[in-house]
BAROPA-714056 format. One record per residue (C-alpha): x, y negated, z negated; residue in three letters. Coordinates in steps of 0.5 Angstrom, whole numbers. Layout:
N
SITE    px    py    pz residu
SITE     X     Y     Z    ALA
...
***
This chain:
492
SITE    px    py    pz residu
SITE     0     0     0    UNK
SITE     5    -5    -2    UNK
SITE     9    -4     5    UNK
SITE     2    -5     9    UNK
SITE     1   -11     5    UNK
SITE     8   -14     6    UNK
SITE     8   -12    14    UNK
SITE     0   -16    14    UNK
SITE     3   -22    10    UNK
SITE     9   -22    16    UNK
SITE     5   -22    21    UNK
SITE     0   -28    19    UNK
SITE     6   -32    16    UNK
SITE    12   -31    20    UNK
SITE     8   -35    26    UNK
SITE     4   -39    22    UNK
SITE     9   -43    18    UNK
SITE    12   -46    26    UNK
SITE     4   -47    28    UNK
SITE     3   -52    21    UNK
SITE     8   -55    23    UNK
SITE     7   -56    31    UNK
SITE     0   -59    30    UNK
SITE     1   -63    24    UNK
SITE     6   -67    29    UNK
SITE     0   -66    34    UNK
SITE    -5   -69    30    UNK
SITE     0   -75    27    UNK
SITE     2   -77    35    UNK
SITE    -6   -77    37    UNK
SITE    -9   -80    32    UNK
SITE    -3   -85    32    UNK
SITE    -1   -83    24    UNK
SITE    -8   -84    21    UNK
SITE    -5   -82    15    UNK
SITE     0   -88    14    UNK
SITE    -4   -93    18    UNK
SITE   -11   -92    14    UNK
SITE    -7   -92     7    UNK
SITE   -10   -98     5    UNK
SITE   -17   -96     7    UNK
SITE   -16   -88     5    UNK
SITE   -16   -92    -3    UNK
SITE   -22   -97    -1    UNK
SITE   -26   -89     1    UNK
SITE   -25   -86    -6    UNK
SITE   -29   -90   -10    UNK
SITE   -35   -92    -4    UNK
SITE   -42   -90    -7    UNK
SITE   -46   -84    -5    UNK
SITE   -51   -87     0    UNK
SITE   -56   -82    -3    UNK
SITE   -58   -78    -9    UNK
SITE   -57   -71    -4    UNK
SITE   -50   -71    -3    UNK
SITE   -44   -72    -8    UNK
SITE   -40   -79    -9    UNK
SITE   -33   -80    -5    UNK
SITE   -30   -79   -11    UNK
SITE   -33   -73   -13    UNK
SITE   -31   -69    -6    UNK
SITE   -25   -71    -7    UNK
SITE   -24   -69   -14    UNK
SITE   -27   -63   -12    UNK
SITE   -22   -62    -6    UNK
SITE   -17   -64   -11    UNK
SITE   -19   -59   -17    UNK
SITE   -18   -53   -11    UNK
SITE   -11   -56    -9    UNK
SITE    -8   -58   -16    UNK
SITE    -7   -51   -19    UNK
SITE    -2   -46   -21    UNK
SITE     1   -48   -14    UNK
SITE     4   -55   -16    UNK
SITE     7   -51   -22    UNK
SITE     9   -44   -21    UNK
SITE     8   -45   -13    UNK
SITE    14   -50   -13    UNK
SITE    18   -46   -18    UNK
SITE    18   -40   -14    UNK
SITE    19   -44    -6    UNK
SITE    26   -48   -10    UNK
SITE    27   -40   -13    UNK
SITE    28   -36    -6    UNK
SITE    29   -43    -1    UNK
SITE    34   -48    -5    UNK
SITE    33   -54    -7    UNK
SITE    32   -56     1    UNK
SITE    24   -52     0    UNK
SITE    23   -59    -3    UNK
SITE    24   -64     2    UNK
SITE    20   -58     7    UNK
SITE    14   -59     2    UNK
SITE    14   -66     2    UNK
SITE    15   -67    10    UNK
SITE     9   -61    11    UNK
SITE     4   -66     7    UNK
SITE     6   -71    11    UNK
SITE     5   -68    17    UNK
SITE    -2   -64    16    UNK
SITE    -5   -69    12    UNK
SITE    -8   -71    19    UNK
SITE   -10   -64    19    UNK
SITE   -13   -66    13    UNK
SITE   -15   -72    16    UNK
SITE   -19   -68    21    UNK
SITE   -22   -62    19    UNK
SITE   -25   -66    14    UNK
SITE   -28   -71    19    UNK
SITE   -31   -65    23    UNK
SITE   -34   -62    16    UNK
SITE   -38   -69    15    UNK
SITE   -40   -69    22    UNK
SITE   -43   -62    24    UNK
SITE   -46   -61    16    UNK
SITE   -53   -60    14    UNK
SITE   -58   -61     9    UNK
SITE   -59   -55     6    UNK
SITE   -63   -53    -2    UNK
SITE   -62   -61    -3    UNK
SITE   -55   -60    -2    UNK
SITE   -50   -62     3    UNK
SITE   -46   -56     6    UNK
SITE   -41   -56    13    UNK
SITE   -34   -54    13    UNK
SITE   -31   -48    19    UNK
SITE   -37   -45    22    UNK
SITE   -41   -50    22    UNK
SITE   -36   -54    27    UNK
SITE   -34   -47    30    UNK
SITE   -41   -46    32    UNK
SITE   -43   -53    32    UNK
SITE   -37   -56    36    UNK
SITE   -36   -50    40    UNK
SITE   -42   -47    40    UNK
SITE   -38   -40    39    UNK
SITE   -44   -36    34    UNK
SITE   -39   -31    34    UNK
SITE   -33   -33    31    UNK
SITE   -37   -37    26    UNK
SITE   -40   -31    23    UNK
SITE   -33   -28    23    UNK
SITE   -30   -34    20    UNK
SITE   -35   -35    15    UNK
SITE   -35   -28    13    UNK
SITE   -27   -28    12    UNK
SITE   -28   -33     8    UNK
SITE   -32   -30     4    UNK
SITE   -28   -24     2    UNK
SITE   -22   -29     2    UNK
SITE   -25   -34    -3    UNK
SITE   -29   -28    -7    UNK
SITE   -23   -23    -7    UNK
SITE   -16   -24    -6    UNK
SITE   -14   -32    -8    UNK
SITE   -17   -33   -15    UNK
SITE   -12   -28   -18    UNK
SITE    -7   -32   -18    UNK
SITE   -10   -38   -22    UNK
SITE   -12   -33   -27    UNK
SITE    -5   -29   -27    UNK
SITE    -2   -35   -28    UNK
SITE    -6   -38   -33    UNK
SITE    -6   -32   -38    UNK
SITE     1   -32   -37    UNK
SITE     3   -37   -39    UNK
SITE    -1   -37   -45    UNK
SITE     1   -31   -48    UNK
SITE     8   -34   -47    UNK
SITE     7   -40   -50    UNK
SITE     2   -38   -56    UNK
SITE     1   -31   -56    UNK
SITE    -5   -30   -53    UNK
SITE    -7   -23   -51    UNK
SITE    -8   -23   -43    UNK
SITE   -14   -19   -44    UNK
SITE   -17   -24   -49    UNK
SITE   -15   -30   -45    UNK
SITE   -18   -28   -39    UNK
SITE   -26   -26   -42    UNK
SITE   -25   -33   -44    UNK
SITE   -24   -35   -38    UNK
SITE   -29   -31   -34    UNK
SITE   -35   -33   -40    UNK
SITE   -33   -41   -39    UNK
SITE   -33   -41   -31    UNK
SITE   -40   -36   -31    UNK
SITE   -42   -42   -35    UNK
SITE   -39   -48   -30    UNK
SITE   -40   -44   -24    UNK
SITE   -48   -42   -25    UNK
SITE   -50   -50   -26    UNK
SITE   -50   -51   -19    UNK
SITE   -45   -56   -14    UNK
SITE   -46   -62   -18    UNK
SITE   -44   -58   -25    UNK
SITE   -38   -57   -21    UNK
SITE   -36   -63   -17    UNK
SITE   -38   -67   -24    UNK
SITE   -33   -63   -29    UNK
SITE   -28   -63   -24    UNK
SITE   -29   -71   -23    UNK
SITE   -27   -72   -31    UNK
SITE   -22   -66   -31    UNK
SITE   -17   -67   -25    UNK
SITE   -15   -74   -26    UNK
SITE   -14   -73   -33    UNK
SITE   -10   -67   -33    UNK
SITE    -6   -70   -26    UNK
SITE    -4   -76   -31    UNK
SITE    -2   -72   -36    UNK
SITE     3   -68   -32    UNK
SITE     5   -74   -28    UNK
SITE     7   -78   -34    UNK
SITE    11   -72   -37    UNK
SITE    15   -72   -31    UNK
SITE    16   -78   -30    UNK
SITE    18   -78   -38    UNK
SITE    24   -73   -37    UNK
SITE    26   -76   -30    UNK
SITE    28   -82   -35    UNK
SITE    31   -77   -39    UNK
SITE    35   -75   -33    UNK
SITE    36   -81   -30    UNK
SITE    43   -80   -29    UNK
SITE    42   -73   -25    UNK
SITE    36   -76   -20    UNK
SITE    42   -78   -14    UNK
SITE    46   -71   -15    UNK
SITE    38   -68   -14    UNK
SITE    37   -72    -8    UNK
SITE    43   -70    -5    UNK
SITE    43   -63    -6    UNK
SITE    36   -62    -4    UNK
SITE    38   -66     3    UNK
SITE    44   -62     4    UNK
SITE    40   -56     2    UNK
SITE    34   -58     7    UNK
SITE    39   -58    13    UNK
SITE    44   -54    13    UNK
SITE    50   -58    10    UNK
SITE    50   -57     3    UNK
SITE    56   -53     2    UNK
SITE    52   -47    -3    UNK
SITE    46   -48     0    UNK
SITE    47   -49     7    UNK
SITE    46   -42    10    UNK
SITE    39   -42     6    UNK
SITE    36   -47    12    UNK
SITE    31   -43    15    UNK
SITE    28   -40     9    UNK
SITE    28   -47     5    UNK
SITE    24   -49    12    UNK
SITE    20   -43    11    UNK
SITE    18   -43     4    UNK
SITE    18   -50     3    UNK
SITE    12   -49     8    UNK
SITE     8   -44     6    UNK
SITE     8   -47    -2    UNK
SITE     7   -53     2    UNK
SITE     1   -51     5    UNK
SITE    -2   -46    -1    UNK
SITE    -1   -52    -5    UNK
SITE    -5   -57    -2    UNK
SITE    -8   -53     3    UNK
SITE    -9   -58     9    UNK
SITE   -11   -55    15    UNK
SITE   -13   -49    12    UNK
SITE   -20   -52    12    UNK
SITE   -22   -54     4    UNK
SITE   -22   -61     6    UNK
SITE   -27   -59    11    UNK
SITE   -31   -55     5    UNK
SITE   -31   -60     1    UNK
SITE   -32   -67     5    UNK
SITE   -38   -65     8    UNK
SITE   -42   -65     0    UNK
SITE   -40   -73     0    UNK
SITE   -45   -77     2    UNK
SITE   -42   -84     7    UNK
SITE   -44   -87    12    UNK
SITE   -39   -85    17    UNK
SITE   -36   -78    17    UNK
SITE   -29   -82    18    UNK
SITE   -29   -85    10    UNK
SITE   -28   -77     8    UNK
SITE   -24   -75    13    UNK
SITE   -19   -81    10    UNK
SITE   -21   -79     3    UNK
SITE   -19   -72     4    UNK
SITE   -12   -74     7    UNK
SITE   -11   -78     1    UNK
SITE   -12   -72    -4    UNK
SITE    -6   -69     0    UNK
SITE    -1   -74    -2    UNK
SITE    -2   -74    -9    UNK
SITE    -3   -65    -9    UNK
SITE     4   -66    -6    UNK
SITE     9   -72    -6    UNK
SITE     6   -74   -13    UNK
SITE     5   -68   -18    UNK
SITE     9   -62   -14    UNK
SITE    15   -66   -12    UNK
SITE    14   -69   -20    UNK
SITE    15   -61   -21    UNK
SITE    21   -60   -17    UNK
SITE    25   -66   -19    UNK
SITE    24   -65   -26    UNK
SITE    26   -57   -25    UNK
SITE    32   -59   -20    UNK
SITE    34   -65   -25    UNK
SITE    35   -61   -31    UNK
SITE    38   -56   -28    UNK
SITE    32   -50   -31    UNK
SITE    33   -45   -24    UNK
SITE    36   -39   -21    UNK
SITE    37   -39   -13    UNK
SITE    36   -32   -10    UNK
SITE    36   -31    -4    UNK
SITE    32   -25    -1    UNK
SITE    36   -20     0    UNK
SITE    43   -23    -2    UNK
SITE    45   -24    -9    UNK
SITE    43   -30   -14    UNK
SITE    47   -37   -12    UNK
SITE    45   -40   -18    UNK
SITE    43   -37   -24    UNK
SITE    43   -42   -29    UNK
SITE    36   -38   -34    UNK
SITE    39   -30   -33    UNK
SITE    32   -26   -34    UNK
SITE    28   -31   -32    UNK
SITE    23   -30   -27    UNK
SITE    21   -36   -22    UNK
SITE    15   -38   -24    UNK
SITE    12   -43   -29    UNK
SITE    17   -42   -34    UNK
SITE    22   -46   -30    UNK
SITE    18   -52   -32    UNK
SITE    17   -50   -39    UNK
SITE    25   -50   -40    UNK
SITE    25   -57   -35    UNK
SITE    21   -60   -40    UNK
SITE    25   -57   -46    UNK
SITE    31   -59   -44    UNK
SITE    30   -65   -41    UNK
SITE    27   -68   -46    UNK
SITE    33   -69   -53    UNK
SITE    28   -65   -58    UNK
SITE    23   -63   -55    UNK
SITE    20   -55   -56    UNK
SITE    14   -56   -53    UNK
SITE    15   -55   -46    UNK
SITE    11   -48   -46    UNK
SITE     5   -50   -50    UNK
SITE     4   -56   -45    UNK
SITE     5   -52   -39    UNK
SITE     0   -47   -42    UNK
SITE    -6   -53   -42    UNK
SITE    -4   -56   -36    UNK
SITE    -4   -50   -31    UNK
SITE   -11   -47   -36    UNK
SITE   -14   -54   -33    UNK
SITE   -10   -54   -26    UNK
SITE   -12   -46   -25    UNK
SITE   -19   -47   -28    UNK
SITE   -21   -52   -23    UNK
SITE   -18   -48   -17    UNK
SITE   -23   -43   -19    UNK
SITE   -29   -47   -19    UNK
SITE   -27   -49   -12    UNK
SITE   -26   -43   -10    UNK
SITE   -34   -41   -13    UNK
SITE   -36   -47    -8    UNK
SITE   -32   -46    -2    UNK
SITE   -35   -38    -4    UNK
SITE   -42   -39    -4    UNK
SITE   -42   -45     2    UNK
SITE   -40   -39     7    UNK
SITE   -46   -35     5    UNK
SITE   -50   -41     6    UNK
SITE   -48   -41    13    UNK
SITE   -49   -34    13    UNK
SITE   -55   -33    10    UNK
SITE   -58   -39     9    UNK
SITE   -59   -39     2    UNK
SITE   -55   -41    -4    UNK
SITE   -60   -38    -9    UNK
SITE   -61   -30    -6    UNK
SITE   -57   -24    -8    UNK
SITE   -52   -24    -4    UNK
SITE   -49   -32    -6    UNK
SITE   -50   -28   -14    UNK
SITE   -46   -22   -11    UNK
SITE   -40   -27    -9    UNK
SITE   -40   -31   -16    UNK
SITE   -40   -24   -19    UNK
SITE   -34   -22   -15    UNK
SITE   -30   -29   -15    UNK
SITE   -31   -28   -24    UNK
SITE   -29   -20   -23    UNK
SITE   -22   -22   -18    UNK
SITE   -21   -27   -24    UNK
SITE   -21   -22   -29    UNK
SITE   -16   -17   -24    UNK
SITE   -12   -22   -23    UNK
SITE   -10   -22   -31    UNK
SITE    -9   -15   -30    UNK
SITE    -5   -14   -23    UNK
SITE     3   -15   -22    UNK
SITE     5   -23   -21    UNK
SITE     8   -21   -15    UNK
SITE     1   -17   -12    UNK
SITE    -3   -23   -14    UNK
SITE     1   -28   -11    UNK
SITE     2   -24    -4    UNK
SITE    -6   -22    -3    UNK
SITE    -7   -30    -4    UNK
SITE    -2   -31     1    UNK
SITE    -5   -27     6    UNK
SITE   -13   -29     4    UNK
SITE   -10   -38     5    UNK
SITE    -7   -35    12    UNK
SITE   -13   -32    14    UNK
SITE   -17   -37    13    UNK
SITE   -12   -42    16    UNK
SITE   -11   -39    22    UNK
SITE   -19   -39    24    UNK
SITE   -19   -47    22    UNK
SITE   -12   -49    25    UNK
SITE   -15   -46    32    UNK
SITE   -21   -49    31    UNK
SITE   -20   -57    29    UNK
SITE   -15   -56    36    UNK
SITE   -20   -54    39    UNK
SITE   -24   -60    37    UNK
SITE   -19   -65    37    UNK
SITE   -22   -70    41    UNK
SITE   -28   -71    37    UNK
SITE   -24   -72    31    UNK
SITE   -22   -78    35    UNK
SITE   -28   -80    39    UNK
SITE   -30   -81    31    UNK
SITE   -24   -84    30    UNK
SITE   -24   -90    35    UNK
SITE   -32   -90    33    UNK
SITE   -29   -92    25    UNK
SITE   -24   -96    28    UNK
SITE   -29  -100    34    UNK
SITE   -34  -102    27    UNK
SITE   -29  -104    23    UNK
SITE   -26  -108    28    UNK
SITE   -32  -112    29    UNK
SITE   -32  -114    21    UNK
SITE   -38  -108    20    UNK
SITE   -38  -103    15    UNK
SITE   -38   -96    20    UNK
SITE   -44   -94    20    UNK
SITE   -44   -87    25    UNK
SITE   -50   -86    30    UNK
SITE   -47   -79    34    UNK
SITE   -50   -81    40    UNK
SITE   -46   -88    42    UNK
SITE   -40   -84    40    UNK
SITE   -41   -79    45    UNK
SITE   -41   -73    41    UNK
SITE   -47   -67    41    UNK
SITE   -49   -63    36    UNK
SITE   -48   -67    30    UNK
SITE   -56   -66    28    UNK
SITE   -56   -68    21    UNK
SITE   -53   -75    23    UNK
SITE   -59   -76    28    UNK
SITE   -65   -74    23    UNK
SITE   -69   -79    18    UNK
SITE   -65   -77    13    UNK
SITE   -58   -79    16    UNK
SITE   -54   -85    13    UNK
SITE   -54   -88    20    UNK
SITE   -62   -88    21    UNK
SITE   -61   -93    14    UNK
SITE   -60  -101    14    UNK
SITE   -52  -102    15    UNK
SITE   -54  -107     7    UNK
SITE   -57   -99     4    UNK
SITE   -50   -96     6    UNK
SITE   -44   -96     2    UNK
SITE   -42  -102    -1    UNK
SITE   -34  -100    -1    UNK
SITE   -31   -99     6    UNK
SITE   -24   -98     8    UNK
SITE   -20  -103    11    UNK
***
């Protein structure tokens, strides 16, 4: 078994890691780098309103998103790509963000354009733009089932393996005890429905992001001193001419994508997901948003991780197949333990390290799993057309069993089957968005024509060219609402 999951894992990433990077390139020249241009106006978005009292607020969506790509990826993810990729994994990860925060931009901006409105709530994301966009029946169903069985099955695992972990680590916590308590509080969260979810994430993520950031940023001043050496080291070891981790290249860019994209997710279709629960008046405002979360997923709290880890010195370098470069912690494990010791040693006197760690992944991991009930259940909408039935109650069962699993289950197995469950995922989106670019940018140049007029963009599909948009020419679209009913924050 564990040789026809590594053969399987081979087959989806090894392409997958060059494919993420060609069209986050793609995606940057066409939109002509939307993700740098409407930074300002990305801002603005966040804390638009929502334009009714069916969907979420842009915030919210974004909370939402943020909650499914802040987890145990910004912790152990970081960990493990500085671990087997060299310090030079970190620039990979940063600059793959950058780069599919247009992706993000995108799939995000599909997902409010071809969603509908379903039991009072908003749904949208991958198979309603394959079947809509594309009008492949088919592949939406397909998609939409893999993502069932990822989002169900494989990916929840890791979040609970590492939040049992970490706390048996830090407190003495009994991995079975720690996972029946998380499995009883997520029932509880989970059966209260979207808004239940989307309002604990809204108040838990940005606190626990400061929280973390600002840790981070004390050791940093710890290690004030160390930072220029980290720079150097993690820009020798990027590309190639740093002389001890010079010969790790390919695999610095290789595991600097694949942490980068488990990490924040973009292209993977999440933003898609999530973005179309917002209520706005212009699929556009989501699409920034969801662009924006990348950026504080990744070049805010991982790389506050890998500049604490890299400048205090609490790593090993172990190449796959060779022998350790590096090993200044010897039986350490990558993973989160990395982090507890950074903590520990970065900050004089400091023996906390493994006790914040602990809360800071309970909460990360916790939120994740949230997301993963709504992005679980969002495809059984699809499929059959109700939230409420036997089979959405089968994959929320399922989603709290795999979280059970996933206490029990080897690290190394938890985190292969969540691999191969994101790039599954991902492969039917990024085909997907390719394929539909030209109506991201239609939607695109109809945001920025109103905006150029002084208007706040309010989207009507039909001047902008697109077909298949059907809840946006329904009475209850925010594009039927007078421009002074729409939402009062736009972006510039």
């Amino acid at each position: 078994m564990e040789k026809l999951l590594t053969t399987i894992y081979d087959l989806i990433w090894n392409p997958l890691v060059y494919v993420t990077l060609i069209t986050g390139s793609v995606y940057t020249i066409a939109t002509r780098g939307v993700q740098v241009r409407h930074l300002p106006g990305m801002i603005k978005c966040l804390f638009g309103r929502a334009d009714s009292d069916t969907g979420t607020s842009s915030f919210q969506a974004f909370a939402m998103a943020l909650g499914g790509r802040v987890g145990v990826g910004n912790i152990a993810g970081v960990a493990t790509a500085i671990s087997f990729g060299g310090p030079g994994a970190l620039f990979w990860m940063i600059a793959t963000a950058v780069l599919t925060a247009s992706s993000a931009f995108i799939e995000a901006t599909l997902g409010q354009i071809y969603k509908v409105k379903s039991e009072g709530e908003y749904r949208g994301g991958i198979p309603w733009y394959i079947e809509k966009g594309l009008g492949l029946k088919w592949l939406a169903v397909a998609a939409a089932g893999v993502a069932v069985l990822c989002y169900a099955l494989l990916i929840p695992g890791v979040q609970s393996s590492t939040i049992v972990t970490s706390m048996d680590a830090a407190f003495g916590i009994p991995t079975w005890l720690t996972g029946l308590v998380v499995v009883a509080i997520l029932g509880l969260v989970v059966f209260g429905g979207t808004k239940r979810i989307a309002a604990f994430s809204e108040k838990v993520v940005p606190f626990m992001a400061a929280c973390y950031v600002l840790l981070a940023i004390v050791v940093l001043i710890a290690n004030f001193g160390e930072i220029p050496g980290v720079v150097r080291m993690v820009m020798g070891s990027a590309f190639g001419t740093d002389a001890v981790f010079g010969g790790m290249i390919g695999a610095a860019v290789s595991w600097g994508v694949r942490r980068s994209l488990y990490s924040n997710v973009a292209g993977v279709g999440e933003g898609g997901f999530a973005g179309a629960a917002a209520s706005v008046s212009h699929p556009v405002k989501q699409g920034l948003v969801q662009s924006f979360s990348v950026y504080i997923d990744t070049l805010l709290v991982c790389t506050a991780t890998g500049v604490m880890i890299l400048s205090t010195g609490a790593y090993n370098i172990l190449p796959e197949g060779r022998d350790a470069l590096v090993e200044n912690l010897p039986g350490v494990e990558p993973g989160a333990a990395f982090t507890q010791t950074a903590i520990d040693t970065g900050i004089p006197g400091a023996d906390f390290g493994a006790g914040f760690v602990a809360v800071a992944i309970f909460f990360f991991a916790f939120t994740s799993l949230l997301s993963y009930f709504y992005y679980g259940v969002t495809n059984i909408v699809y499929l059959t057309g109700s939230s409420r039935g036997v089979p959405a109650r089968i994959v929320q069962a399922v989603v709290l069993l795999s979280a059970y699993l996933g206490t029990v289950r080897s690290t190394e197995r938890v985190w292969q089957l969540g691999d191969i469950g994101y790039g599954l995922i991902a492969w039917f989106n990024m085909i997907a968005i390719a394929l539909l670019l030209p109506i991201a940018l239609r939607a695109l140049r109809d945001y920025e024509r109103q905006m150029k007029d002084g208007l706040d963009p309010v989207f009507d599909p039909v001047k902008a060219g697109i077909k298949g948009a059907s809840f946006w020419e329904s009475g209850d679209a925010p594009a039927r609402l007078s421009r002074s009913d729409s939402a009062e924050a736009v972006s510039g």
